[in-house]
Chimera marker file (.cmm) of the C-alpha trace (Angstrom):
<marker_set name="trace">
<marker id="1" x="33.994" y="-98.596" z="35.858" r="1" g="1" b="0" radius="0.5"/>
<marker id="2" x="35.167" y="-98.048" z="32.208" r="1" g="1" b="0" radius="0.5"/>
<marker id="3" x="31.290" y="-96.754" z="31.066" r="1" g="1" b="0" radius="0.5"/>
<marker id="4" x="31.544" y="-94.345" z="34.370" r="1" g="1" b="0" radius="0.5"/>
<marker id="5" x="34.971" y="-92.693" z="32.967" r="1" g="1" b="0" radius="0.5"/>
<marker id="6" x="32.847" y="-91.865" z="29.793" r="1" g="1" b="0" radius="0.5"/>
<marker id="7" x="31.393" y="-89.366" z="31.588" r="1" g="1" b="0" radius="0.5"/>
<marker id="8" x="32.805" y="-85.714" z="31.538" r="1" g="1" b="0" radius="0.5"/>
<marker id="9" x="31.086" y="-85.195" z="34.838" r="1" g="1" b="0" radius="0.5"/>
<marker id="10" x="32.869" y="-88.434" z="36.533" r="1" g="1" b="0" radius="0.5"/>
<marker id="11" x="36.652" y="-87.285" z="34.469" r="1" g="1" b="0" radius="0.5"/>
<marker id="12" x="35.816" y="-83.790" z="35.578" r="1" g="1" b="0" radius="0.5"/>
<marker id="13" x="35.247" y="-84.756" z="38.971" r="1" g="1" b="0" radius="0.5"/>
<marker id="14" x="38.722" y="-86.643" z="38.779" r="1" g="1" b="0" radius="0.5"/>
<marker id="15" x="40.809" y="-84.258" z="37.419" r="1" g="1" b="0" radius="0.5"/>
<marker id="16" x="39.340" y="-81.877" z="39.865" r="1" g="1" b="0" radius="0.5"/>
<marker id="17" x="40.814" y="-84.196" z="42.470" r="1" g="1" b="0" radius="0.5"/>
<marker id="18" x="43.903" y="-84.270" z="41.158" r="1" g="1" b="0" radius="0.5"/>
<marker id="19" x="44.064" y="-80.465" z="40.738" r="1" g="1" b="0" radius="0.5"/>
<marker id="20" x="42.934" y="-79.806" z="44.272" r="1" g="1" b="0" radius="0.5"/>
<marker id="21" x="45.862" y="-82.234" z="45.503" r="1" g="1" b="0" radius="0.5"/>
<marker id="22" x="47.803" y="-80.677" z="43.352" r="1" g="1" b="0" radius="0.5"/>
<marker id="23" x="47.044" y="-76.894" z="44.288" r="1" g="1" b="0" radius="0.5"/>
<marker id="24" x="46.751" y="-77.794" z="48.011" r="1" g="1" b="0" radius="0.5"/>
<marker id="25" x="50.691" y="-79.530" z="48.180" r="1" g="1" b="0" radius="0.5"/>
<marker id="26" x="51.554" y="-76.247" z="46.633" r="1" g="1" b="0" radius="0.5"/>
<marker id="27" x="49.724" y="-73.720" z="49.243" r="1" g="1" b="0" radius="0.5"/>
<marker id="28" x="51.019" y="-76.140" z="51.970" r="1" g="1" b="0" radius="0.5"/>
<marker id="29" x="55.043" y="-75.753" z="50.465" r="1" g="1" b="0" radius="0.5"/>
<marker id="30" x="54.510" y="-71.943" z="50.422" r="1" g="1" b="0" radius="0.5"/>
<marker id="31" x="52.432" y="-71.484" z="53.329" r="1" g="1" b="0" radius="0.5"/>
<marker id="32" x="53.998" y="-73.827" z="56.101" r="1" g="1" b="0" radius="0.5"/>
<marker id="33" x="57.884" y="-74.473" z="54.589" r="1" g="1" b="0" radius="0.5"/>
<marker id="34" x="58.369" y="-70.607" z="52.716" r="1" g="1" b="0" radius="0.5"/>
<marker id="35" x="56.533" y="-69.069" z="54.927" r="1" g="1" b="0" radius="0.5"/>
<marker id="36" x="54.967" y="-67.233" z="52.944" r="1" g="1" b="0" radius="0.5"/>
<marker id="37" x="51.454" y="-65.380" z="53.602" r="1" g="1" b="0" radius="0.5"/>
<marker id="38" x="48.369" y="-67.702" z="52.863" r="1" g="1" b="0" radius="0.5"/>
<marker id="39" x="47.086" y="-65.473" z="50.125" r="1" g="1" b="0" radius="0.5"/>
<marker id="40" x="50.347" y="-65.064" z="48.294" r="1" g="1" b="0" radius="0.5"/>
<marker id="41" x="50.434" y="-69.372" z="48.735" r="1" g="1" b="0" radius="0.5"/>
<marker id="42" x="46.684" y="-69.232" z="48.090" r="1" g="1" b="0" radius="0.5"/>
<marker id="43" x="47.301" y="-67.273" z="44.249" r="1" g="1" b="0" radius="0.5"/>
<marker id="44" x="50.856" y="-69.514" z="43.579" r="1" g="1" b="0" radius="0.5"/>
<marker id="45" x="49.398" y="-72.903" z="44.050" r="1" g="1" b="0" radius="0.5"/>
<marker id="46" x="46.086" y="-71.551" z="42.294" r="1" g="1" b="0" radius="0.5"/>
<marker id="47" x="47.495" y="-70.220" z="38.896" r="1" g="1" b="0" radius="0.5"/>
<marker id="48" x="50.105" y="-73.615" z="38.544" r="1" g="1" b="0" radius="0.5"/>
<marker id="49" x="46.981" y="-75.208" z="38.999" r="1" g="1" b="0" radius="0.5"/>
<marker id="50" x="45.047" y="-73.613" z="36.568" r="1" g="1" b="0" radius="0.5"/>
<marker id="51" x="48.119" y="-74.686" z="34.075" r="1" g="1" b="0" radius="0.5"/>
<marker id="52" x="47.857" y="-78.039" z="34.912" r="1" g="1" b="0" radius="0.5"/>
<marker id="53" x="44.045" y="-78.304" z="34.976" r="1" g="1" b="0" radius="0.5"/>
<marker id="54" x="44.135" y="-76.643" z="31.336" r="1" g="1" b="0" radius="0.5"/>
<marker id="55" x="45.880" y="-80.092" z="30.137" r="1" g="1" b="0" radius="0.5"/>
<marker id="56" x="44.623" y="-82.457" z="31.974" r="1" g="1" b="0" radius="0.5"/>
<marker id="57" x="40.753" y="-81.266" z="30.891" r="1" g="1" b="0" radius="0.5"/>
<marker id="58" x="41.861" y="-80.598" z="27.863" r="1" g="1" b="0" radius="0.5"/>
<marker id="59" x="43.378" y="-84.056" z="26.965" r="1" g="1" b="0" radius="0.5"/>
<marker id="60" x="41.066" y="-86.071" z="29.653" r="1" g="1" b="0" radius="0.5"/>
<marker id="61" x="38.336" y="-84.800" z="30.860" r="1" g="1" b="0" radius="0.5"/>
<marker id="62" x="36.793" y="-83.264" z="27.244" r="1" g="1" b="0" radius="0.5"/>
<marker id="63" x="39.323" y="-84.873" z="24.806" r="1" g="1" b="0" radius="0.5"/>
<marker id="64" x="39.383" y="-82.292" z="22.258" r="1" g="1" b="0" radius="0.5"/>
<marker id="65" x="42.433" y="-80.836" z="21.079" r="1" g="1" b="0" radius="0.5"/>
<marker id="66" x="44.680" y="-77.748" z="22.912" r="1" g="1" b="0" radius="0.5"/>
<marker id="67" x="45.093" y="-74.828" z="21.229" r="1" g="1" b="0" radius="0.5"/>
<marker id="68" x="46.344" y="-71.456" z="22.159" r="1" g="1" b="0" radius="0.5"/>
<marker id="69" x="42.874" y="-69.925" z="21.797" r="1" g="1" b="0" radius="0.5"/>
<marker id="70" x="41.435" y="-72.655" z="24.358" r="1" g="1" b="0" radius="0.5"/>
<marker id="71" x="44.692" y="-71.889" z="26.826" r="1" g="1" b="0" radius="0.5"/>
<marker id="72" x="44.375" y="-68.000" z="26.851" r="1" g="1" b="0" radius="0.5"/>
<marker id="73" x="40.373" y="-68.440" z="26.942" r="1" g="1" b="0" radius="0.5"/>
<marker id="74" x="40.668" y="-71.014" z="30.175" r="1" g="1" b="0" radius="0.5"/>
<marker id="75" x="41.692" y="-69.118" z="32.685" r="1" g="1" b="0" radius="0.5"/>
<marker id="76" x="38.108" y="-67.293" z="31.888" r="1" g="1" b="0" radius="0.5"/>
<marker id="77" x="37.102" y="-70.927" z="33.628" r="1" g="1" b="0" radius="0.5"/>
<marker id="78" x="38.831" y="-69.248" z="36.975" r="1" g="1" b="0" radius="0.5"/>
<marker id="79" x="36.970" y="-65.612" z="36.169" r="1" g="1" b="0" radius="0.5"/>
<marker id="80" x="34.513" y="-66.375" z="39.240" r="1" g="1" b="0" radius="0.5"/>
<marker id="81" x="36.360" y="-69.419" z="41.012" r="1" g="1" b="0" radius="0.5"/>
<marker id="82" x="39.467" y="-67.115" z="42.072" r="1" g="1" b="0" radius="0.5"/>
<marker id="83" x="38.154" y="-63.981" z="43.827" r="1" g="1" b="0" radius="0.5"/>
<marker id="84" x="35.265" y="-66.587" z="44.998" r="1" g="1" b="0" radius="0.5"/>
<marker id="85" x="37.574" y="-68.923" z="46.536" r="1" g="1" b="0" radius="0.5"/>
<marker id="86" x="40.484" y="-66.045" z="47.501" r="1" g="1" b="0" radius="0.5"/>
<marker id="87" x="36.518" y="-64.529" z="49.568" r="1" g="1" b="0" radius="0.5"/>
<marker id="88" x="36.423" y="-67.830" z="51.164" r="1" g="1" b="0" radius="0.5"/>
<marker id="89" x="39.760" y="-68.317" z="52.609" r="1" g="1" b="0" radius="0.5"/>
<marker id="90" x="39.986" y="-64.706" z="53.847" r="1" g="1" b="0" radius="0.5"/>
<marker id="91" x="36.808" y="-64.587" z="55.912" r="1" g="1" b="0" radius="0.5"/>
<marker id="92" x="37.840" y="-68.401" z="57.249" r="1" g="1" b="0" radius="0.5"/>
<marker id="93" x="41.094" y="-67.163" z="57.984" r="1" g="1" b="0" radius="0.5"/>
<marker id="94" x="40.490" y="-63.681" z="59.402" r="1" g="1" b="0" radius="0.5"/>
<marker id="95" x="37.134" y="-63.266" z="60.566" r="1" g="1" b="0" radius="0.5"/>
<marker id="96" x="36.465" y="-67.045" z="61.417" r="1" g="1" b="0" radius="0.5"/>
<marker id="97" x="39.723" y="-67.683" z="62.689" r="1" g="1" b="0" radius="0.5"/>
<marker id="98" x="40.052" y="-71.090" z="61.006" r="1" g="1" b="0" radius="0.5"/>
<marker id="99" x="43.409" y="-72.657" z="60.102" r="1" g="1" b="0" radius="0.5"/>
<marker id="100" x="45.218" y="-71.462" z="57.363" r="1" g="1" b="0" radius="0.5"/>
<marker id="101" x="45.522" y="-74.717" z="56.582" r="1" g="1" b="0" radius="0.5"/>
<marker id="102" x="42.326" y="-75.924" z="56.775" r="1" g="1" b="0" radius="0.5"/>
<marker id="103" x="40.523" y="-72.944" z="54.920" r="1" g="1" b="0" radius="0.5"/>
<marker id="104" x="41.298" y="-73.159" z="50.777" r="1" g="1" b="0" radius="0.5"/>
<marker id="105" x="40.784" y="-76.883" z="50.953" r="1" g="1" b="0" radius="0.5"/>
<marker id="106" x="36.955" y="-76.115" z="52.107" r="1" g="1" b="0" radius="0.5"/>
<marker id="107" x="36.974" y="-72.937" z="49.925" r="1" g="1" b="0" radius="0.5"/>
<marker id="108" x="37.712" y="-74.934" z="46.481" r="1" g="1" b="0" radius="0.5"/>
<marker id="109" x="34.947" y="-77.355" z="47.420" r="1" g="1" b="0" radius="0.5"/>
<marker id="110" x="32.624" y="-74.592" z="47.698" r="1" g="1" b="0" radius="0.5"/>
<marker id="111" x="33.319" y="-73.338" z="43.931" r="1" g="1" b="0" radius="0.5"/>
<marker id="112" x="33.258" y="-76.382" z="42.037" r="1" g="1" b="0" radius="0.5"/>
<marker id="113" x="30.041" y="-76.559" z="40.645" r="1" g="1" b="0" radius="0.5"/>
<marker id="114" x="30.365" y="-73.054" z="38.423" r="1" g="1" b="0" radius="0.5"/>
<marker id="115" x="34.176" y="-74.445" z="37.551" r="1" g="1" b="0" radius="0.5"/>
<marker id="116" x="32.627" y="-77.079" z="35.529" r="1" g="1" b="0" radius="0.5"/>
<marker id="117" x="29.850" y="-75.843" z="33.774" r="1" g="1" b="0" radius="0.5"/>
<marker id="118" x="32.336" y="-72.490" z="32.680" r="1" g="1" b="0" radius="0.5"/>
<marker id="119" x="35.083" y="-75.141" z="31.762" r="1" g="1" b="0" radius="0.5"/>
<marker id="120" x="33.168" y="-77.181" z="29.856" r="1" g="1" b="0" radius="0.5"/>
<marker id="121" x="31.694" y="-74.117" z="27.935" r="1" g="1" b="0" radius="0.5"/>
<marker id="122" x="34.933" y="-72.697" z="26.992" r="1" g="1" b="0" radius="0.5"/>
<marker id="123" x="37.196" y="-76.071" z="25.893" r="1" g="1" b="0" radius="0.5"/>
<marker id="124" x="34.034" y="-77.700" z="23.826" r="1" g="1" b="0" radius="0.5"/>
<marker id="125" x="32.902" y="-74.462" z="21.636" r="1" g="1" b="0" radius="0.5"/>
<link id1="1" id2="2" r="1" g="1" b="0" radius="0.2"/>
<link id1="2" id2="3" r="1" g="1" b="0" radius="0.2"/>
<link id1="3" id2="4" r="1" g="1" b="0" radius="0.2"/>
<link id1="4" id2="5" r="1" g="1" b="0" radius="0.2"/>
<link id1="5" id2="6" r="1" g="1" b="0" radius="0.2"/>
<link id1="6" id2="7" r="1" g="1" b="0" radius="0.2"/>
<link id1="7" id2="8" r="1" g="1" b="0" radius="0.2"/>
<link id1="8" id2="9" r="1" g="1" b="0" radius="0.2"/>
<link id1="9" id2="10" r="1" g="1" b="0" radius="0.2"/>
<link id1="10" id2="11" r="1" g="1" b="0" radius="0.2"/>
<link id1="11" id2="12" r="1" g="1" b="0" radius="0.2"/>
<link id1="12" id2="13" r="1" g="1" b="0" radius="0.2"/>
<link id1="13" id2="14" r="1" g="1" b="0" radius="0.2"/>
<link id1="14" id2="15" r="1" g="1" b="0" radius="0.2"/>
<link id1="15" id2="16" r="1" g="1" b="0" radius="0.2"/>
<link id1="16" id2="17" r="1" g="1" b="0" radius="0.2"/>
<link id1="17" id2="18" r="1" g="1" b="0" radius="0.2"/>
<link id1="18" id2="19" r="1" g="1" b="0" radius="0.2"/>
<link id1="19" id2="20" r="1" g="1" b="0" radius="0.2"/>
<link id1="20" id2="21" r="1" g="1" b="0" radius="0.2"/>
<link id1="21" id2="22" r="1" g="1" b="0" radius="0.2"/>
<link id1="22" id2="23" r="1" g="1" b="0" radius="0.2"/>
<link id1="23" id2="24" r="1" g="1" b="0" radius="0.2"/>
<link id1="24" id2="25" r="1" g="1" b="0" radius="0.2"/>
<link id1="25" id2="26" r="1" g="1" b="0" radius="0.2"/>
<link id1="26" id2="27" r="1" g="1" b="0" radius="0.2"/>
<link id1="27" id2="28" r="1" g="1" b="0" radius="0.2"/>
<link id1="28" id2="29" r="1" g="1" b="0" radius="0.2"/>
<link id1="29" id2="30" r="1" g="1" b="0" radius="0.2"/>
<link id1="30" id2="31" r="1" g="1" b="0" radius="0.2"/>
<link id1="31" id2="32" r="1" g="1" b="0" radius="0.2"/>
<link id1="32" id2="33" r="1" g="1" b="0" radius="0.2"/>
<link id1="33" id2="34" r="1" g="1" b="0" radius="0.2"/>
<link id1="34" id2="35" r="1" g="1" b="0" radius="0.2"/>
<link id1="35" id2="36" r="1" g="1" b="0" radius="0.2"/>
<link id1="36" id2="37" r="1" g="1" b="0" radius="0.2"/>
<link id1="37" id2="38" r="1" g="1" b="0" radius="0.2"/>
<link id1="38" id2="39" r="1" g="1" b="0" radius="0.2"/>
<link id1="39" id2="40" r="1" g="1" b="0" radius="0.2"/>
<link id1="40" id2="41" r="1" g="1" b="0" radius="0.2"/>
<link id1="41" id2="42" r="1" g="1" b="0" radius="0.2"/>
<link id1="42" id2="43" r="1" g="1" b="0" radius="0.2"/>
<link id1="43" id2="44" r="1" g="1" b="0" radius="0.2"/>
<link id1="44" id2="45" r="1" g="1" b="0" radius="0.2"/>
<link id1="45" id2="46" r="1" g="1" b="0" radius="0.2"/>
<link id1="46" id2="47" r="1" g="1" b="0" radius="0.2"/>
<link id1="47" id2="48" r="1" g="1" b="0" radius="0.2"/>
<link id1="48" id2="49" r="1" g="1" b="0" radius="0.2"/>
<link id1="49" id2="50" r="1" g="1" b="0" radius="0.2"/>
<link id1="50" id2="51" r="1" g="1" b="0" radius="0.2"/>
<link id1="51" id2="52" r="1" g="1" b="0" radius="0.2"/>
<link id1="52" id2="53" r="1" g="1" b="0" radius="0.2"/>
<link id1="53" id2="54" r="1" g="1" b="0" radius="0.2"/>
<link id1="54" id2="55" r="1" g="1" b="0" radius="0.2"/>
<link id1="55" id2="56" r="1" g="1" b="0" radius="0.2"/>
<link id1="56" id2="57" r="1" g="1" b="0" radius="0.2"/>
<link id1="57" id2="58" r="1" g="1" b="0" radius="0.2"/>
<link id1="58" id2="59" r="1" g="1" b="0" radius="0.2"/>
<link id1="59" id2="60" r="1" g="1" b="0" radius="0.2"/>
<link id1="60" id2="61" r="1" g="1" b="0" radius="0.2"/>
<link id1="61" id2="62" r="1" g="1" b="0" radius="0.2"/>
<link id1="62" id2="63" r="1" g="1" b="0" radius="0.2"/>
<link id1="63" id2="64" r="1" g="1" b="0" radius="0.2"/>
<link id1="64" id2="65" r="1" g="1" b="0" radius="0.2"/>
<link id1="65" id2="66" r="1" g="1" b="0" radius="0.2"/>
<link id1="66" id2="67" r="1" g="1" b="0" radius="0.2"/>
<link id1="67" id2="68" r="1" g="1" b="0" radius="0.2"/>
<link id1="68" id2="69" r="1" g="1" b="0" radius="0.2"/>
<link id1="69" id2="70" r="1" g="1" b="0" radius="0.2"/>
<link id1="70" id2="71" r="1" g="1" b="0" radius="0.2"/>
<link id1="71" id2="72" r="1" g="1" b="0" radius="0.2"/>
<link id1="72" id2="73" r="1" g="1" b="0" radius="0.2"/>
<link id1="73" id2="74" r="1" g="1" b="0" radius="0.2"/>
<link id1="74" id2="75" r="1" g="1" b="0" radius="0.2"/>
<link id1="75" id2="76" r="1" g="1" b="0" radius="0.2"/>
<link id1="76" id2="77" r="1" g="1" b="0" radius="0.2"/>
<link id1="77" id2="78" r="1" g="1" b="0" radius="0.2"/>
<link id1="78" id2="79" r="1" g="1" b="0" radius="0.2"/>
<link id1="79" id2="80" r="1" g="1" b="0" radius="0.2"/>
<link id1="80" id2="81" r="1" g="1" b="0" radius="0.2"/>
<link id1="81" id2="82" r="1" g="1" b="0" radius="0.2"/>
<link id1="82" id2="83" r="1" g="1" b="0" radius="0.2"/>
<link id1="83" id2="84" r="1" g="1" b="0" radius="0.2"/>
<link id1="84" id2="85" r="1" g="1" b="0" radius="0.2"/>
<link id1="85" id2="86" r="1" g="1" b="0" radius="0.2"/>
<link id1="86" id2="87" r="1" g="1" b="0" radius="0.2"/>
<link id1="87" id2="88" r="1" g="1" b="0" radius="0.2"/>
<link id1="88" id2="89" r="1" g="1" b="0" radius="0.2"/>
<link id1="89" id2="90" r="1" g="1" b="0" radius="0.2"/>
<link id1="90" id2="91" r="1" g="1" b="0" radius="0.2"/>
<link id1="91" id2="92" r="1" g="1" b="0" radius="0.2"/>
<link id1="92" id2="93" r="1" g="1" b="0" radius="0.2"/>
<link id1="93" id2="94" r="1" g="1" b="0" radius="0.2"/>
<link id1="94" id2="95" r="1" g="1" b="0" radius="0.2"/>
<link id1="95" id2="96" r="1" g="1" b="0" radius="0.2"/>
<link id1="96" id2="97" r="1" g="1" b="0" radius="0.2"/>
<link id1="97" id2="98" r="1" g="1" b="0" radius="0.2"/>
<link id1="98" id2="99" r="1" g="1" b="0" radius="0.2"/>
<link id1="99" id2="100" r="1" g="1" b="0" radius="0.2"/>
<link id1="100" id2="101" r="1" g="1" b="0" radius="0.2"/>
<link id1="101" id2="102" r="1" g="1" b="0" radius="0.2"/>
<link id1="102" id2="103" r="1" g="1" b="0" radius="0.2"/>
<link id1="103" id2="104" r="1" g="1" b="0" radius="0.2"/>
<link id1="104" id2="105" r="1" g="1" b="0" radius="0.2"/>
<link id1="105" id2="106" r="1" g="1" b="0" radius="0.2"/>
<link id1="106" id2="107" r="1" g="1" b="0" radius="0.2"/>
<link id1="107" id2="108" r="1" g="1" b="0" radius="0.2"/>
<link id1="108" id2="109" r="1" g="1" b="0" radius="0.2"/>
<link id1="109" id2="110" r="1" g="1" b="0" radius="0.2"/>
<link id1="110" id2="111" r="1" g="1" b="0" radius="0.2"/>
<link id1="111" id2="112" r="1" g="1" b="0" radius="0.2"/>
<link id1="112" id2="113" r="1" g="1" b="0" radius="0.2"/>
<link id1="113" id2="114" r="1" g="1" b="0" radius="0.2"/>
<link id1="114" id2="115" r="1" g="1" b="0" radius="0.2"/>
<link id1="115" id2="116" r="1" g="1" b="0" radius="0.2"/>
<link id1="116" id2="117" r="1" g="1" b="0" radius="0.2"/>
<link id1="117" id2="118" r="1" g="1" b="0" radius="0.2"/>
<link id1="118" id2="119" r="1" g="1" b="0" radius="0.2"/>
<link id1="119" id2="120" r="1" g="1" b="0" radius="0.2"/>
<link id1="120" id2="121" r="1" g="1" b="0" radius="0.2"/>
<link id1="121" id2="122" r="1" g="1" b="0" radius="0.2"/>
<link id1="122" id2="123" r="1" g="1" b="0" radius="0.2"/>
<link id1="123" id2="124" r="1" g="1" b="0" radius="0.2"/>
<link id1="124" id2="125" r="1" g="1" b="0" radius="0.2"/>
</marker_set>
């Protein structure tokens, strides 16, 4: 187990986890408890996200050090995932008529391959 964390695919993989949980508690507070409309919970949970994700890639997944450069260059990592993803959960919602609930969760799964290979271009130059 501790040669399979060595991997930045296996770390990446975990944080990724960890940031989808994260985002996805976040769109479920603003969408279900605010109220609020599932793209404006959709773009909150998604930038805190991205915030979080910055540190814990930075300091986990590619253990090199934070800098301000790296944190105003990351959200480049989000450049395609965002209107990707934000794609996804509008055609689920409103032409497929899935949950609102159900839709971002299958939308971020969709977008995580091109996450990681921008990511780990950015935080390792």
């Amino acid at each position: 187990m501790r040669k399979m964390l060595n991997h930045e695919l296996v770390r990446f993989m975990i944080v990724g986890g960890l940031n989808t949980a994260n985002y996805y508690i976040l769109y479920l507070i603003c969408y279900n408890f605010l109220g609020w409309h599932y793209m404006v919970s959709h773009i909150i949970g998604f930038t805190i996200s991205l915030i979080l994700s910055f540190f814990l890639n930075v300091y986990f997944t590619y253990k090199v050090k934070p800098t301000l450069m790296k944190f105003l260059k990351f959200p480049l990592t989000q450049l395609v995932n965002m209107p990707v993803s934000s794609f996804f959960v509008y055609v689920f919602v409103d032409l497929l008529n899935w949950n609102g609930n159900i839709a971002p969760i299958v939308a971020v799964f969709l977008t995580v391959p091109i996450t990681f290979v921008v990511t780990s271009k950015i935080l390792k130059k």
